[in-house]
LUMKE-533603 format. One record per atom (N, C-alpha, C, O): residue number from 0; residue in one letter; y, x, z; atom name. Coordinates in steps of 0.001 Angstrom, whole numbers, plus 500000, padded with zeros to 6 digits. Example, Ala and Ser with C-alpha at 12.3 -4.5 7.8 and 13.67 -1.06 7.14 Angstrom:
! residues 2
+-----+------+--------+--------+--------+------+
: pos : code :     c2 :     c1 :     c3 : site :
+-----+------+--------+--------+--------+------+
:   0 :    A : 494310 : 513190 : 507800 :    N :
:   0 :    A : 495500 : 512300 : 507800 :   CA :
:   0 :    A : 496700 : 513200 : 507800 :    C :
:   0 :    A : 496681 : 514236 : 508465 :    O :
:   1 :    S : 497750 : 512850 : 507080 :    N :
:   1 :    S : 498940 : 513670 : 507140 :   CA :
:   1 :    S : 500030 : 512900 : 507870 :    C :
:   1 :    S : 501138 : 513409 : 508039 :    O :
+-----+------+--------+--------+--------+------+
! end
This chain:
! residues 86
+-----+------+--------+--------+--------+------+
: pos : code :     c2 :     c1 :     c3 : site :
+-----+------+--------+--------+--------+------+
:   0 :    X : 723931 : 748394 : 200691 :    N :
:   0 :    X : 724968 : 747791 : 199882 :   CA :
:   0 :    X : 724450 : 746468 : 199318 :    C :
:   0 :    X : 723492 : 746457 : 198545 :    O :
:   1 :    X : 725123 : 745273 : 199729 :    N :
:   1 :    X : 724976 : 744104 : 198790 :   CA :
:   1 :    X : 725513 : 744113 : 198133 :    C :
:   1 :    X : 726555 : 744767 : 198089 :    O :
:   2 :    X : 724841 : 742977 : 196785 :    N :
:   2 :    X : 724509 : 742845 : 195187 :   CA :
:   2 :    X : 724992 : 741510 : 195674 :    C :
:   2 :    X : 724491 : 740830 : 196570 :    O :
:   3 :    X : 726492 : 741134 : 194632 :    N :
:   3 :    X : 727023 : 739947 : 194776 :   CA :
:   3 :    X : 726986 : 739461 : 193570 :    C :
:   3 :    X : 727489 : 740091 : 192640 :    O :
:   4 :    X : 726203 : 737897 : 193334 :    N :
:   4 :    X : 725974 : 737532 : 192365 :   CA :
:   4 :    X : 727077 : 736353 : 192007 :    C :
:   4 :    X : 727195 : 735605 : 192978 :    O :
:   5 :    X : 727985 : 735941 : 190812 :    N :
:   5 :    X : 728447 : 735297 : 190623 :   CA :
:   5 :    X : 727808 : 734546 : 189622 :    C :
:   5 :    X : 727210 : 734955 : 188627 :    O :
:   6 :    X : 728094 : 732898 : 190173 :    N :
:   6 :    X : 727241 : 732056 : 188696 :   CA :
:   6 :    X : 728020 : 731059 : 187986 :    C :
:   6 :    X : 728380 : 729931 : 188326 :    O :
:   7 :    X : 728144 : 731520 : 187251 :    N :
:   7 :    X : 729431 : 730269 : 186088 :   CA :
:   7 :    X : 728904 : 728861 : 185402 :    C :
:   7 :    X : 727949 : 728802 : 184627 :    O :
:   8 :    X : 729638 : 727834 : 185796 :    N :
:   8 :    X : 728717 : 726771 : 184958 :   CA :
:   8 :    X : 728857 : 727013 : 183544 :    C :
:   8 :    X : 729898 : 727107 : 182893 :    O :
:   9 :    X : 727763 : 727093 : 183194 :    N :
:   9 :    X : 728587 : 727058 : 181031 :   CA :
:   9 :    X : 728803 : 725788 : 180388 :    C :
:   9 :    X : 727734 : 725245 : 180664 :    O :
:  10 :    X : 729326 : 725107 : 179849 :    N :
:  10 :    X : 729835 : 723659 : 179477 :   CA :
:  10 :    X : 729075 : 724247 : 177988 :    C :
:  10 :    X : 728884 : 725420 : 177667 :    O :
:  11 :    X : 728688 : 722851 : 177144 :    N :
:  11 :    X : 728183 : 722690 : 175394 :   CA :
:  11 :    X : 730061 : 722392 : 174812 :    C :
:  11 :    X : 730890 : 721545 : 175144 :    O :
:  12 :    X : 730090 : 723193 : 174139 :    N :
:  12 :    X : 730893 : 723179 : 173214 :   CA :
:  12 :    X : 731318 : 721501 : 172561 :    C :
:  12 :    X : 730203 : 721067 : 172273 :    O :
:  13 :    X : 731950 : 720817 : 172340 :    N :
:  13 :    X : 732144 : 719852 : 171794 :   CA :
:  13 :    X : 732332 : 720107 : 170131 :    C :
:  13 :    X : 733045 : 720890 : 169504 :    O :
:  14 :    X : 731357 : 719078 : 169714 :    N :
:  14 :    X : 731307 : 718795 : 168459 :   CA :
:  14 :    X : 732528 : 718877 : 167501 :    C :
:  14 :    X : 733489 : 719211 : 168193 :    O :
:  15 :    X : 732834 : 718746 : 166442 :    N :
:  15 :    X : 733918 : 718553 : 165930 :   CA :
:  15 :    X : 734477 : 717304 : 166056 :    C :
:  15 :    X : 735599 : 717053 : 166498 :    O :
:  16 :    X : 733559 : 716444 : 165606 :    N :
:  16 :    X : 734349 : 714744 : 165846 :   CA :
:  16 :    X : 734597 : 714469 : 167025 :    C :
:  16 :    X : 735543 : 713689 : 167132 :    O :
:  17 :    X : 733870 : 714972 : 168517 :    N :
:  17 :    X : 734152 : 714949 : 169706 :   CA :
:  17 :    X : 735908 : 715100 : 169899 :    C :
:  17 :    X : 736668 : 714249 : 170362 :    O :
:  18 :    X : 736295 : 716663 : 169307 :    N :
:  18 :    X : 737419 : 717539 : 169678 :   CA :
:  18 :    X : 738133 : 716882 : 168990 :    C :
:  18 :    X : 739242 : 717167 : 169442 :    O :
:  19 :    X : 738380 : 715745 : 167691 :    N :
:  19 :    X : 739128 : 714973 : 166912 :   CA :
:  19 :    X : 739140 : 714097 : 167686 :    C :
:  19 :    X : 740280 : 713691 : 167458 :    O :
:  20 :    X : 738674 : 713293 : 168644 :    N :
:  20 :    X : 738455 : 712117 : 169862 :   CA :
:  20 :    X : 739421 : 712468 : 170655 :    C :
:  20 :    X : 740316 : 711726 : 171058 :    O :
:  21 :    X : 739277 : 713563 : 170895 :    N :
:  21 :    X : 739978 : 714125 : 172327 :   CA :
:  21 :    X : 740993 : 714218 : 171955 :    C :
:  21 :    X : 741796 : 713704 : 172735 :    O :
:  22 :    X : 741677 : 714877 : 170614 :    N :
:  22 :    X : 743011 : 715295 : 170668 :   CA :
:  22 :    X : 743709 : 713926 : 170674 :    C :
:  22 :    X : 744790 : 713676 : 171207 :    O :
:  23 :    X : 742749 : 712898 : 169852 :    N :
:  23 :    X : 743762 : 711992 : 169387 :   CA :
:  23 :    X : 744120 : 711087 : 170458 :    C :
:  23 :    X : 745237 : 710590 : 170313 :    O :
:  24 :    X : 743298 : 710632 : 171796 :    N :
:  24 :    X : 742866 : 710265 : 172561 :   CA :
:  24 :    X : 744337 : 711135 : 173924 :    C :
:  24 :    X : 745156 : 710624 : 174689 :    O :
:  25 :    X : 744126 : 711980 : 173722 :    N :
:  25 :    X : 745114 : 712718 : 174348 :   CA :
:  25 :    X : 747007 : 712614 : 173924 :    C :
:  25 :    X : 747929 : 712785 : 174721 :    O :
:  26 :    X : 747111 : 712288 : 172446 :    N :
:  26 :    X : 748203 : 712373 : 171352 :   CA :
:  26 :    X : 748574 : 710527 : 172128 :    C :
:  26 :    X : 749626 : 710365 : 172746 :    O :
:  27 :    X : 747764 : 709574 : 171988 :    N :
:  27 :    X : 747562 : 708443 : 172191 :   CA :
:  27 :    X : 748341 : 708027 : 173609 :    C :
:  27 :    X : 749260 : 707217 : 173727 :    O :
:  28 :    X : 747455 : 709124 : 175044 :    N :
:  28 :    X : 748242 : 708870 : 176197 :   CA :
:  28 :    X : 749843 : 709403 : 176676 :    C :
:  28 :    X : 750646 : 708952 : 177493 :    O :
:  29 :    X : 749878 : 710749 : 175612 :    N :
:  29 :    X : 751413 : 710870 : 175684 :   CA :
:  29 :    X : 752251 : 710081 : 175286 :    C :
:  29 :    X : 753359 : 709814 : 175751 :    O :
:  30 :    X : 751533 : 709553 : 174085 :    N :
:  30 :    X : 753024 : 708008 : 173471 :   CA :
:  30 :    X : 752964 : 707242 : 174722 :    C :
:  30 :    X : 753954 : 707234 : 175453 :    O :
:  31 :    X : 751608 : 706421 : 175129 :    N :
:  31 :    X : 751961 : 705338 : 176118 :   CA :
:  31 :    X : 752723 : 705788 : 177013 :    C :
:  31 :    X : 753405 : 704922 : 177561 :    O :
:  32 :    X : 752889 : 707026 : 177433 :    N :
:  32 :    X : 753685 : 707260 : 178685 :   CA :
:  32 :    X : 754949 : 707300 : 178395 :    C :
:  32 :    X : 755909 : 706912 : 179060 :    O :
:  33 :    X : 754894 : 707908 : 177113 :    N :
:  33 :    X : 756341 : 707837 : 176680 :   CA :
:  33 :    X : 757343 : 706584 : 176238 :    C :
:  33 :    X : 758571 : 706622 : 176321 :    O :
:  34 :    X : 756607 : 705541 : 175784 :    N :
:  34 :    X : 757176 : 704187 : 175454 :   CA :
:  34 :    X : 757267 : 703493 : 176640 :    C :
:  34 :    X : 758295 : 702923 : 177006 :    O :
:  35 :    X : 756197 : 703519 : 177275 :    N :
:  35 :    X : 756599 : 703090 : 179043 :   CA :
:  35 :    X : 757561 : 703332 : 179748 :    C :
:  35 :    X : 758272 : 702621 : 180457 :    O :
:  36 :    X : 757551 : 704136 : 179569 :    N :
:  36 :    X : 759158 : 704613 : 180242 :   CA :
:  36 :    X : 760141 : 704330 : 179701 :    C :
:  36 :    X : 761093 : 703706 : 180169 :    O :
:  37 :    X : 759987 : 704848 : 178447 :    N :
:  37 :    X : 761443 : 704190 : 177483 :   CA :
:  37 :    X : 761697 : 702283 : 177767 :    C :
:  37 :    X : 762869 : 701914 : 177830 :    O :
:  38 :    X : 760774 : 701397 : 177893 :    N :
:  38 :    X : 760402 : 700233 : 178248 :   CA :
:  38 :    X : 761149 : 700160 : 179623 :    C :
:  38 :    X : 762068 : 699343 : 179570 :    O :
:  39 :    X : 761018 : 700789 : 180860 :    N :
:  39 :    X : 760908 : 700429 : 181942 :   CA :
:  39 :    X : 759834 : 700088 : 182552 :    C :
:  39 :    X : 760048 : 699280 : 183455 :    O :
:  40 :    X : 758646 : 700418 : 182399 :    N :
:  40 :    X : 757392 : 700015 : 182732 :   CA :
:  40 :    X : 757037 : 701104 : 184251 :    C :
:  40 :    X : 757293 : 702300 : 184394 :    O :
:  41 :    X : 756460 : 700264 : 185091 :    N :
:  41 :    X : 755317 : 701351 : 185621 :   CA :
:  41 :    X : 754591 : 702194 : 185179 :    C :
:  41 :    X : 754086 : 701826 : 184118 :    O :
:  42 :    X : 754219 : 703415 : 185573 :    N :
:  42 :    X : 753022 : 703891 : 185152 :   CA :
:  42 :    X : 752215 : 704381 : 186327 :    C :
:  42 :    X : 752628 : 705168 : 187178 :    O :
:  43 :    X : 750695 : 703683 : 186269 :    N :
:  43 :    X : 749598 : 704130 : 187061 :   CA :
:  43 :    X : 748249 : 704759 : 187219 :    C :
:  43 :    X : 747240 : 704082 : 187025 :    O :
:  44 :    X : 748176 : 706109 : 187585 :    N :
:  44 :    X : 747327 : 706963 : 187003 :   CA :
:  44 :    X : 746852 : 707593 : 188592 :    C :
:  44 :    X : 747554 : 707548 : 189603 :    O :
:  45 :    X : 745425 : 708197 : 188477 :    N :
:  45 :    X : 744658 : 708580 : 189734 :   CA :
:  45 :    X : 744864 : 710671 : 189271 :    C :
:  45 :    X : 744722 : 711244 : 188191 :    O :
:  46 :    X : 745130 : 711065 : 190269 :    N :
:  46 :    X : 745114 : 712418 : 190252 :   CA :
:  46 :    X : 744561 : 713069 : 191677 :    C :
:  46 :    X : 744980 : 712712 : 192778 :    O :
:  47 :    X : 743650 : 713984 : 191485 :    N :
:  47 :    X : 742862 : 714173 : 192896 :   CA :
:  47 :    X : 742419 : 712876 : 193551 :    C :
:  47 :    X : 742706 : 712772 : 194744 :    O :
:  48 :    X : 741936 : 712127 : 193127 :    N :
:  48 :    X : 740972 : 710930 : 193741 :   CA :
:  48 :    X : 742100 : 709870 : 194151 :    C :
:  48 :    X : 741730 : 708720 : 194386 :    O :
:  49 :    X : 743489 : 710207 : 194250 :    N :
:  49 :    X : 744351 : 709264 : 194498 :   CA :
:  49 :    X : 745544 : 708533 : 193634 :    C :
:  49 :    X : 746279 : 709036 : 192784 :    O :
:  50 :    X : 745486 : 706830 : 194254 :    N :
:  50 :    X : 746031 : 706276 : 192927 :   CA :
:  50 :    X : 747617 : 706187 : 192886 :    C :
:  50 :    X : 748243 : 705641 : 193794 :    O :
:  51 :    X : 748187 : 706719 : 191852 :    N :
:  51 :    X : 749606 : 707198 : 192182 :   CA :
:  51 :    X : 750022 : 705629 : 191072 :    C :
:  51 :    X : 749417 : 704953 : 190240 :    O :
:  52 :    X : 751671 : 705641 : 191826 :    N :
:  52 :    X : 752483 : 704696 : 190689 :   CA :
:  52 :    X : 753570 : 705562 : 190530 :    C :
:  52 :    X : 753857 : 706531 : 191232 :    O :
:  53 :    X : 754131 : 705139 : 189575 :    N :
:  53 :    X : 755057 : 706080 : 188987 :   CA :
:  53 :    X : 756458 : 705259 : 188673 :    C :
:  53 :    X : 756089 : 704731 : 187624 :    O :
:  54 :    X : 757561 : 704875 : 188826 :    N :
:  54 :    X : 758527 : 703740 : 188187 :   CA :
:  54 :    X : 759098 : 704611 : 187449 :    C :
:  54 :    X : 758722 : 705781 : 187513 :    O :
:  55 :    X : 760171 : 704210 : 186555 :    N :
:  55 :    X : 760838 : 704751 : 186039 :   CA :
:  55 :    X : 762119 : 705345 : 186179 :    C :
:  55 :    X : 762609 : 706183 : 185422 :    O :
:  56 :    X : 762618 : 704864 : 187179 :    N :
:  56 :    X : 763328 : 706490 : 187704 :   CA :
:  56 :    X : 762301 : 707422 : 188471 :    C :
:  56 :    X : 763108 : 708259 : 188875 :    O :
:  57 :    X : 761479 : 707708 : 188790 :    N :
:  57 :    X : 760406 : 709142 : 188787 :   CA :
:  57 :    X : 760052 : 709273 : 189861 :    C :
:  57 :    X : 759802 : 710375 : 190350 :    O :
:  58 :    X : 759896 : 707574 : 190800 :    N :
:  58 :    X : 759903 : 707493 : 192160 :   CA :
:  58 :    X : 758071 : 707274 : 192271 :    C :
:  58 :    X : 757402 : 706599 : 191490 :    O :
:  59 :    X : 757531 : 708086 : 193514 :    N :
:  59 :    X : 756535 : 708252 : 193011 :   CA :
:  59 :    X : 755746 : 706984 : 194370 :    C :
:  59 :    X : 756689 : 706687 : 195102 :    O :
:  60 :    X : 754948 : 706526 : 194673 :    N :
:  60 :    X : 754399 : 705472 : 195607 :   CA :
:  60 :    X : 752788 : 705532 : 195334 :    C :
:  60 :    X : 752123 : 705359 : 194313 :    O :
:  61 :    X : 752509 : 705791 : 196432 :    N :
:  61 :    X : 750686 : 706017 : 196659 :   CA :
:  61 :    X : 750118 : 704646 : 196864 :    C :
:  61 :    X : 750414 : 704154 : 197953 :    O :
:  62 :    X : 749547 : 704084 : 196260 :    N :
:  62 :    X : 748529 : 703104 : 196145 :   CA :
:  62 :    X : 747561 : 703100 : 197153 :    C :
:  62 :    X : 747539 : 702415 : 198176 :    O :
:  63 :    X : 746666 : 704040 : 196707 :    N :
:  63 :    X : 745236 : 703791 : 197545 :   CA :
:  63 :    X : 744550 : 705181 : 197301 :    C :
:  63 :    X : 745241 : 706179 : 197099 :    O :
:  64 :    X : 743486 : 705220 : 197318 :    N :
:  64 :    X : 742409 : 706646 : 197323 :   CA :
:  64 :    X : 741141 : 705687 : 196508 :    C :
:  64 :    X : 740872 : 704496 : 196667 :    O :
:  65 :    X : 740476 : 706752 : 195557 :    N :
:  65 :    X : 740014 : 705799 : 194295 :   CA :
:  65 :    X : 738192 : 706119 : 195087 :    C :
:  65 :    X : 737668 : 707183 : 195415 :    O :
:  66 :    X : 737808 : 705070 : 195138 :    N :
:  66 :    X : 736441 : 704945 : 196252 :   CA :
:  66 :    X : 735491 : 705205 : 194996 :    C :
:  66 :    X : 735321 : 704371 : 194107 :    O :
:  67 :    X : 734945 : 706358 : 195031 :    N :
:  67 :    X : 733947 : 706393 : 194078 :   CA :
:  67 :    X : 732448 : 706059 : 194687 :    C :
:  67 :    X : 731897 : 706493 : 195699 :    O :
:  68 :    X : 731958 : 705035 : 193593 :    N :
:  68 :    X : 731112 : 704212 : 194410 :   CA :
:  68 :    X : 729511 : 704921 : 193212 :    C :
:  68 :    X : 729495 : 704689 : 192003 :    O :
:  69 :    X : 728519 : 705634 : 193838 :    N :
:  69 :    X : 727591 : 706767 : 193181 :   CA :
:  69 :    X : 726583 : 706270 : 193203 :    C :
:  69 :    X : 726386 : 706074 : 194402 :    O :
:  70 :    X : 725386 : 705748 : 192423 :    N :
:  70 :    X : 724092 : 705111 : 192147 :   CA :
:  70 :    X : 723504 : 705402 : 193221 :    C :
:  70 :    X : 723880 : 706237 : 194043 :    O :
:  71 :    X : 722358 : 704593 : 193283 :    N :
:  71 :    X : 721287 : 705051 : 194061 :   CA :
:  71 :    X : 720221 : 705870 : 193212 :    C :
:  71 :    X : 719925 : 705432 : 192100 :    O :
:  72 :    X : 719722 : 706853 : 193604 :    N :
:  72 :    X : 718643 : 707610 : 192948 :   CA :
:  72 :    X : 718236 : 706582 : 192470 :    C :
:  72 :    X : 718274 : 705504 : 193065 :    O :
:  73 :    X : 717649 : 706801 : 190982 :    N :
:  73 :    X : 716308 : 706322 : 190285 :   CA :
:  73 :    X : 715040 : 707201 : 190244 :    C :
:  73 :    X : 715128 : 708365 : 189854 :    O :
:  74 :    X : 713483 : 706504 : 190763 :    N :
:  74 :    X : 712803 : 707495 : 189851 :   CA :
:  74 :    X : 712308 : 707381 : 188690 :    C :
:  74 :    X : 713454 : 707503 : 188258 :    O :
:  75 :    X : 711804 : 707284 : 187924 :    N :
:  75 :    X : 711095 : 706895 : 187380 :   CA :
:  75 :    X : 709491 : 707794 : 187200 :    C :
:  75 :    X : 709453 : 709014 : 187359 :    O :
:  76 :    X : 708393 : 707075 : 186894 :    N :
:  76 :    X : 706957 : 707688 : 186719 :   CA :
:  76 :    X : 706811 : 707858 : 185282 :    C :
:  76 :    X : 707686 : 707381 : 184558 :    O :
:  77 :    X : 705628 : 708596 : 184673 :    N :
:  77 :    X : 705837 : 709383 : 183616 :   CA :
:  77 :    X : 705146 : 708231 : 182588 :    C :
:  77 :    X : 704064 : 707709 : 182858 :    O :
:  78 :    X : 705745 : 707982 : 181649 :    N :
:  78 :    X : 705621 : 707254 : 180604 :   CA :
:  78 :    X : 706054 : 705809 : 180825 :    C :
:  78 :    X : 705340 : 704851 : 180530 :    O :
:  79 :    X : 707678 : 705681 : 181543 :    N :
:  79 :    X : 707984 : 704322 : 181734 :   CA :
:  79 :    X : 708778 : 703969 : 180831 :    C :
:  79 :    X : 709537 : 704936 : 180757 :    O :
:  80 :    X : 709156 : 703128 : 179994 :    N :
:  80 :    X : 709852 : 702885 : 178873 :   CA :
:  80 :    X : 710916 : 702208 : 179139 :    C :
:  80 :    X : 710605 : 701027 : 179290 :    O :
:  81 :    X : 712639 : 702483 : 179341 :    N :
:  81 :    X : 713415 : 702008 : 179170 :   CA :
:  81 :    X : 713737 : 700736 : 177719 :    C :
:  81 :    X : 713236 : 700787 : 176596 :    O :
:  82 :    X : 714524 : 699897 : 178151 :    N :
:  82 :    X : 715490 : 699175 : 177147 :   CA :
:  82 :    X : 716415 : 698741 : 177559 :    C :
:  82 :    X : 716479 : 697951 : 178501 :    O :
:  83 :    X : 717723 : 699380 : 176632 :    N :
:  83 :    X : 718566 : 698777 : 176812 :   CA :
:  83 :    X : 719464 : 698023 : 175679 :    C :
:  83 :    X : 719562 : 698247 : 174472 :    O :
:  84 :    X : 720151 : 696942 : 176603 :    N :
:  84 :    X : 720955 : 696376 : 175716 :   CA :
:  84 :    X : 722361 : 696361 : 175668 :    C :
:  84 :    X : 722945 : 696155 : 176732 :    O :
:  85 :    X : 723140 : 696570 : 174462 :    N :
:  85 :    X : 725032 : 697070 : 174739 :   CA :
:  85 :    X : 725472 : 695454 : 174606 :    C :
:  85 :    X : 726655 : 695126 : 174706 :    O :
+-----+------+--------+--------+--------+------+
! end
């Protein structure tokens, strides 16, 4: 008899001021969508890697596929000292 192991990623809990970011951040993109529309505006947003437009009668038009472009490995050796500047 095999022993089937299942492995769950566990995510860190978000902070409190994090989860105040997020909601508001979230509260924030429902207005824009919502005044956009009320406006007549486009709206353009990526879902599953692809870039959707949206008009306002609810017509939907595919853009492109969003090219995610991924670092090259770094290594670094032991005691190398970063700096950075914002």
């Amino acid at each position: 008899m095999e022993k089937i192991i299942k492995r769950t990623v566990s995510r860190a809990k978000p902070s409190a001021e994090s989860a105040i970011l997020i909601k508001a951040a979230k509260n924030a993109g429902r207005n824009a969508i919502r005044t956009s529309k009320a406006l007549g505006l486009d709206i353009t947003y990526i879902k599953k890697g692809i870039i959707y437009k949206e008009t306002p009668d609810g017509k939907l038009i595919v853009v492109g596929a969003n090219k995610k472009v991924s670092p090259k490995k770094i290594s670094f050796k032991k005691g190398t000292i970063l700096n950075a500047k914002a």
